[in-house]
LONUBA-350531 format. One record per residue (C-alpha): residue in one letter; x, y, z. Coordinates in steps of 0.5 Angstrom, whole numbers, plus 500, padded with zeros to 3 digits. Example, Ala and Ser with C-alpha at 12.3 -4.5 7.8 and 13.67 -1.06 7.14 Angstrom:
2
A525491516
S527498514
***
This chain:
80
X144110978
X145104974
X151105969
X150104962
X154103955
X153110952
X149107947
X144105952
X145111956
X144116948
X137111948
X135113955
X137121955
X133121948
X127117952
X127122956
X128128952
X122126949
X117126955
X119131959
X121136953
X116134948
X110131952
X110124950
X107119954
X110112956
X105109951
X108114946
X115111947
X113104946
X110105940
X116108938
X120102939
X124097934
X120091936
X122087930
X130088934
X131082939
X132084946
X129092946
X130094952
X125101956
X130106959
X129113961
X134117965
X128119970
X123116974
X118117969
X112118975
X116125977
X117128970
X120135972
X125132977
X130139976
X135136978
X134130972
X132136967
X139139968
X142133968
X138132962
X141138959
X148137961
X148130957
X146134951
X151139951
X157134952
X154131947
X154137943
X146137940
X145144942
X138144938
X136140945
X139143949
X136150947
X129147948
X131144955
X134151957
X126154956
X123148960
X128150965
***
């Protein structure tokens, strides 16, 4: 795995969070970003083609609990 600043790291665990968890697709996301900010880059902590990889949905929720966003991570644990 790449690593990532935490700031990009927060952007791809939320990218992800919101098409494993919420079912939004890719067009979705980049819909959703800033394009007026220069340099905006498209990070996912998955693959998106394999959206239920388990290892990367716990992984997911481990993020989410040491960043102490529990609303998340409570959602998550159903999808688990």
């Amino acid at each position: 795995m790449i690593e990532l600043d935490p700031e990009r790291l927060h952007i791809a665990f939320n990218n992800t969070y919101k098409m494993v968890v919420e079912g939004w697709g890719i067009e979705d996301v980049l819909d959703d970003l800033d394009l007026g900010v220069v340099n905006v880059d498209i990070l996912f902590a998955h693959d998106p083609i394999y959206p239920d990889d388990k290892e990367m949905i716990e992984l997911m929720l481990e993020y989410f609990t040491d960043i102490e966003d529990y609303e998340k991570c409570a959602k998550i644990q159903k999808l688990l």
